[in-house]
TORPA-4810 file (N, C-alpha, C, O; in nm, 3 decimals):
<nodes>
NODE_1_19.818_3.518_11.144_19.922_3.575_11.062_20.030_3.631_11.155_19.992_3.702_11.248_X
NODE_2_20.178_3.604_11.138_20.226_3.666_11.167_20.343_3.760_11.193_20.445_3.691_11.204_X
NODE_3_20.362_3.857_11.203_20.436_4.001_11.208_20.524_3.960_11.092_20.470_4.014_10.996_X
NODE_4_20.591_3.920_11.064_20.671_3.853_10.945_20.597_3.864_10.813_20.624_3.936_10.717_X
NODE_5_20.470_3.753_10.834_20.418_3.767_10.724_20.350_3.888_10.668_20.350_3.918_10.549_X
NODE_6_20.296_3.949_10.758_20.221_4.085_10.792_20.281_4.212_10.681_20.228_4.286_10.598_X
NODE_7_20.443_4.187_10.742_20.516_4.300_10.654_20.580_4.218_10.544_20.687_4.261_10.502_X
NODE_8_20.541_4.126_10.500_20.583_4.065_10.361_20.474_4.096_10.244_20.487_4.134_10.128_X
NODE_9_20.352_4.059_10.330_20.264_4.134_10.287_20.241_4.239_10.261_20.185_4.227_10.152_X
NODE_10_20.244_4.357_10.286_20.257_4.505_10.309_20.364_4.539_10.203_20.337_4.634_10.130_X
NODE_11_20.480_4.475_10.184_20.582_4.519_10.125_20.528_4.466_10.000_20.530_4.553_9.913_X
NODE_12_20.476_4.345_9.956_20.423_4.334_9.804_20.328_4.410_9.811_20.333_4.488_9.715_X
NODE_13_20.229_4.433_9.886_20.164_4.545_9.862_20.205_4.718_9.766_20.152_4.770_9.667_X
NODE_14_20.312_4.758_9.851_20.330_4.806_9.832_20.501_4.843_9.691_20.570_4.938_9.652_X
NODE_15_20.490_4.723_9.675_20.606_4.689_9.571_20.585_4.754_9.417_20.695_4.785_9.371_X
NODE_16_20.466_4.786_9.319_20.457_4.826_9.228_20.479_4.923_9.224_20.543_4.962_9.126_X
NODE_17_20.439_5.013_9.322_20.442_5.187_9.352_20.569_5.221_9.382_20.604_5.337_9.365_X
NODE_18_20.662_5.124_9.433_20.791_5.163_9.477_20.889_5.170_9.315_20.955_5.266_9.276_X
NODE_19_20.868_5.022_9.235_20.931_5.016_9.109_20.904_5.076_9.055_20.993_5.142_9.002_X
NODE_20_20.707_5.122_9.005_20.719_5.222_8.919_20.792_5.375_8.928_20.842_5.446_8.841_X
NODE_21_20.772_5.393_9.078_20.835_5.544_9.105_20.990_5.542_9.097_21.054_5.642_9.065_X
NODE_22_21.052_5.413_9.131_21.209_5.435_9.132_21.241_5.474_8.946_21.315_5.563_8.905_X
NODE_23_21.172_5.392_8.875_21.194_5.417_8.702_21.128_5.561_8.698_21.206_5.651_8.668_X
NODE_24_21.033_5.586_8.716_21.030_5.739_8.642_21.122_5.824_8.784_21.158_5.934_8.742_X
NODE_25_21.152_5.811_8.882_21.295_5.894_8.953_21.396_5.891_8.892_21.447_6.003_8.886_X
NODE_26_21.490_5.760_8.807_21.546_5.746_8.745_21.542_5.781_8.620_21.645_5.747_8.563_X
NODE_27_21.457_5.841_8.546_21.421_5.893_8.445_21.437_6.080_8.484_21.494_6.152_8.402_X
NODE_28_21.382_6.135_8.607_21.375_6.271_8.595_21.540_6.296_8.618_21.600_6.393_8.571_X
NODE_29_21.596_6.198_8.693_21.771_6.213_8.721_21.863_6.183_8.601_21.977_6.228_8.590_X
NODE_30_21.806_6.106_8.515_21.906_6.117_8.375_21.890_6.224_8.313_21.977_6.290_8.255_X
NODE_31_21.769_6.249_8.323_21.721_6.368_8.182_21.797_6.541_8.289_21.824_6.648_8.234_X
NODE_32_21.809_6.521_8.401_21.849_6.637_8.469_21.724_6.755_8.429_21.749_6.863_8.375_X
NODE_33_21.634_6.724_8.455_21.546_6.822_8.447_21.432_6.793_8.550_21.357_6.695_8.546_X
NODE_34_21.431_6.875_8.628_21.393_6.869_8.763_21.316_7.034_8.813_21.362_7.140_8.772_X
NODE_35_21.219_7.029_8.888_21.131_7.133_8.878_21.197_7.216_9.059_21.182_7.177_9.175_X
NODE_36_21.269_7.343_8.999_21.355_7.344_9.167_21.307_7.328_9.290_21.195_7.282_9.313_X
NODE_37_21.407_7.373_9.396_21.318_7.339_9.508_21.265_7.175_9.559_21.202_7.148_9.661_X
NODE_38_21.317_7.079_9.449_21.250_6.978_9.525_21.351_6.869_9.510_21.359_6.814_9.400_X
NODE_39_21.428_6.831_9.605_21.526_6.698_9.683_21.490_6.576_9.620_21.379_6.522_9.617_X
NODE_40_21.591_6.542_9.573_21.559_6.400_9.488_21.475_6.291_9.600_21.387_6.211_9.568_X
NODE_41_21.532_6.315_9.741_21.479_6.233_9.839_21.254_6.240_9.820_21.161_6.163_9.795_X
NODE_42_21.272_6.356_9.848_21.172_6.417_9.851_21.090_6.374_9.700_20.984_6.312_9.705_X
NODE_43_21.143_6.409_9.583_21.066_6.368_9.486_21.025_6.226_9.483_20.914_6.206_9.435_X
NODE_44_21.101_6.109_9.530_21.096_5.995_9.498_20.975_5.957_9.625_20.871_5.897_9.598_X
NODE_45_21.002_5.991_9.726_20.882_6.002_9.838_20.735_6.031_9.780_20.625_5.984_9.808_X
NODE_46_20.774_6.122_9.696_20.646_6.202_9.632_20.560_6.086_9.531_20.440_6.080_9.505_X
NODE_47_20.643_6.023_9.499_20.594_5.920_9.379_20.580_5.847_9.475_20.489_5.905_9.533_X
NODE_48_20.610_5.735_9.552_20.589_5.670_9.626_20.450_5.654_9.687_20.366_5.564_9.688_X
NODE_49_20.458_5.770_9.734_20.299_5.825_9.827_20.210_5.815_9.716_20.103_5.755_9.714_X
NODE_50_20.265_5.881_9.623_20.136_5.896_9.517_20.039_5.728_9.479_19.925_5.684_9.467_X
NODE_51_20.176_5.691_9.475_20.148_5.522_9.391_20.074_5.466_9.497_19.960_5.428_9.471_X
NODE_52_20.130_5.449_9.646_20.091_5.384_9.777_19.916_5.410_9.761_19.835_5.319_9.742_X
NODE_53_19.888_5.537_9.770_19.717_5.605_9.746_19.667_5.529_9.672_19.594_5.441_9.720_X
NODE_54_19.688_5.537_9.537_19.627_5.456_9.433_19.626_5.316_9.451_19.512_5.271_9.446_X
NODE_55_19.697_5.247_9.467_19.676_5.139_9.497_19.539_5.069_9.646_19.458_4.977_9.645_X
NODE_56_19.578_5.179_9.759_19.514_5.173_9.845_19.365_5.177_9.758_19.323_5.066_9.726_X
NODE_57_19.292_5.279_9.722_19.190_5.347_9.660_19.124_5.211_9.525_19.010_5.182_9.490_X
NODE_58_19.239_5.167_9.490_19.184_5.022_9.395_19.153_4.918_9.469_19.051_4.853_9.447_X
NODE_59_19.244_4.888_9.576_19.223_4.794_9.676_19.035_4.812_9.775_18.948_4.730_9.806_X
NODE_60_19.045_4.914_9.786_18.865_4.975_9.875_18.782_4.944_9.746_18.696_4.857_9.736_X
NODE_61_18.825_5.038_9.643_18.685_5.015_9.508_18.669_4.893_9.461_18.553_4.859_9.440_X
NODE_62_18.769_4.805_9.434_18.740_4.638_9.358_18.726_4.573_9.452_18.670_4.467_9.422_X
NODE_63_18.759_4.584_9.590_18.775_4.433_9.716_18.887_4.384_9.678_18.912_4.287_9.750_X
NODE_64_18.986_4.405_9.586_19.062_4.311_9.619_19.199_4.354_9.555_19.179_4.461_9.497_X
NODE_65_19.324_4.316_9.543_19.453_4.381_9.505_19.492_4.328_9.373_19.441_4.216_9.363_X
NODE_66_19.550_4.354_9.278_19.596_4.316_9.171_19.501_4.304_9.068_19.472_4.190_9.031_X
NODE_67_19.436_4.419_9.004_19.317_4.423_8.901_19.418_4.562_8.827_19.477_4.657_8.879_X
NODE_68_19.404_4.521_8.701_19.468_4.620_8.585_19.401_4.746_8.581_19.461_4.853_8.579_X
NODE_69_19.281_4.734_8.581_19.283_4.897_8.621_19.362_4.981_8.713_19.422_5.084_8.685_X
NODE_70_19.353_4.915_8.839_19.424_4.942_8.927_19.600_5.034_8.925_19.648_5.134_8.979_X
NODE_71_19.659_4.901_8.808_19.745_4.930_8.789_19.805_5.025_8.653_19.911_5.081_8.626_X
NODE_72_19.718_5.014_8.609_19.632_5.145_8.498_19.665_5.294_8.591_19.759_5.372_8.575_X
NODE_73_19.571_5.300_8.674_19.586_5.417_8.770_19.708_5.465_8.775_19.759_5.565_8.724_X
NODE_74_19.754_5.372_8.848_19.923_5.396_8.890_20.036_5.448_8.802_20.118_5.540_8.812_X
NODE_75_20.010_5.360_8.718_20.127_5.454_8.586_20.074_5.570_8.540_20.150_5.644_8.478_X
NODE_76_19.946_5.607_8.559_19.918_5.730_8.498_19.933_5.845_8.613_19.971_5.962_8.602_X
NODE_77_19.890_5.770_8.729_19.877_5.861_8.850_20.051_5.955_8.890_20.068_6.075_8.909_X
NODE_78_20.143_5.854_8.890_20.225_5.862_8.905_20.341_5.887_8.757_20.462_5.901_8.775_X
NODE_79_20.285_5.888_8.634_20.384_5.956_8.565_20.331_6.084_8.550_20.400_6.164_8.486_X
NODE_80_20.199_6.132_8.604_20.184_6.249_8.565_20.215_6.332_8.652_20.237_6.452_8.635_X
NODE_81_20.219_6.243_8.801_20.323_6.364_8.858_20.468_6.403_8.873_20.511_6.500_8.936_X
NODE_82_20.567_6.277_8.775_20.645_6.289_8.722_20.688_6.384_8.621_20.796_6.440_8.601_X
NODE_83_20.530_6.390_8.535_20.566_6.490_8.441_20.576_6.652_8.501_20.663_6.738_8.483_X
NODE_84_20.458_6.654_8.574_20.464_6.787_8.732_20.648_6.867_8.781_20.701_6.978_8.774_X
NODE_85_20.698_6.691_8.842_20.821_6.717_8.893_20.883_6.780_8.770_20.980_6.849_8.801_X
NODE_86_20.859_6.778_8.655_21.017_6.743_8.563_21.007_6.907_8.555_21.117_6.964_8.561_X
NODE_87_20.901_6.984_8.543_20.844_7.118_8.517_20.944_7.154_8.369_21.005_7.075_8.298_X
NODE_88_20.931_7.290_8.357_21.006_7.370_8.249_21.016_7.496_8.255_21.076_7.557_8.167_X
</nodes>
C-alpha cells in the first residue's frame, strides 16, 4: 500500500464523523445557541474527535468498518454532544 492510498484510506475512514459533525456544527451556528466559552473551531474539533472514537471503537468490536450499528453510535454519540454544546 501506498502513502497515497494509506491517507485515502484514513480520510474515508474518517469521512462520516467529519459530515456528520460539520451538519450538527452547522446546526448549533444557525440556531446561535451555543454553550459559552467554547470556539466554534474548538466545538467542531469536539464533534470530530467524538465521531473519529466511535468509529474507531466499531471498527475493534465488529473487525471491520461500515456496520450500521456502528453508524448508529455516531449520530447518537455525536448529536448528544451537540445537544451538550448547544447548553441553555
Amino acid at each position: 500500500m501506498t502513502l497515497l492510498s494509506l491517507v485515502a484510506h484514513l480520510a474515508g475512514f474518517v469521512a462520516p464523523a467529519l459530515g456528520v459533525g460539520l451538519l450538527l456544527w452547522a446546526g448549533l451556528r444557525i440556531r446561535r445557541k451555543v454553550r459559552p466559552g467554547f470556539s466554534s473551531a474548538r466545538q467542531l474539533s469536539m464533534l470530530w474527535v467524538a465521531g473519529t472514537v466511535v468509529l474507531l471503537v466499531g471498527l475493534v468490536y465488529f473487525g471491520r468498518d461500515g456496520k450500521i450499528a456502528t453508524y448508529a453510535a455516531l449520530v447518537v454519540a455525536q448529536g448528544t454532544l451537540a445537544w451538550w454544546l448547544r447548553g441553555r
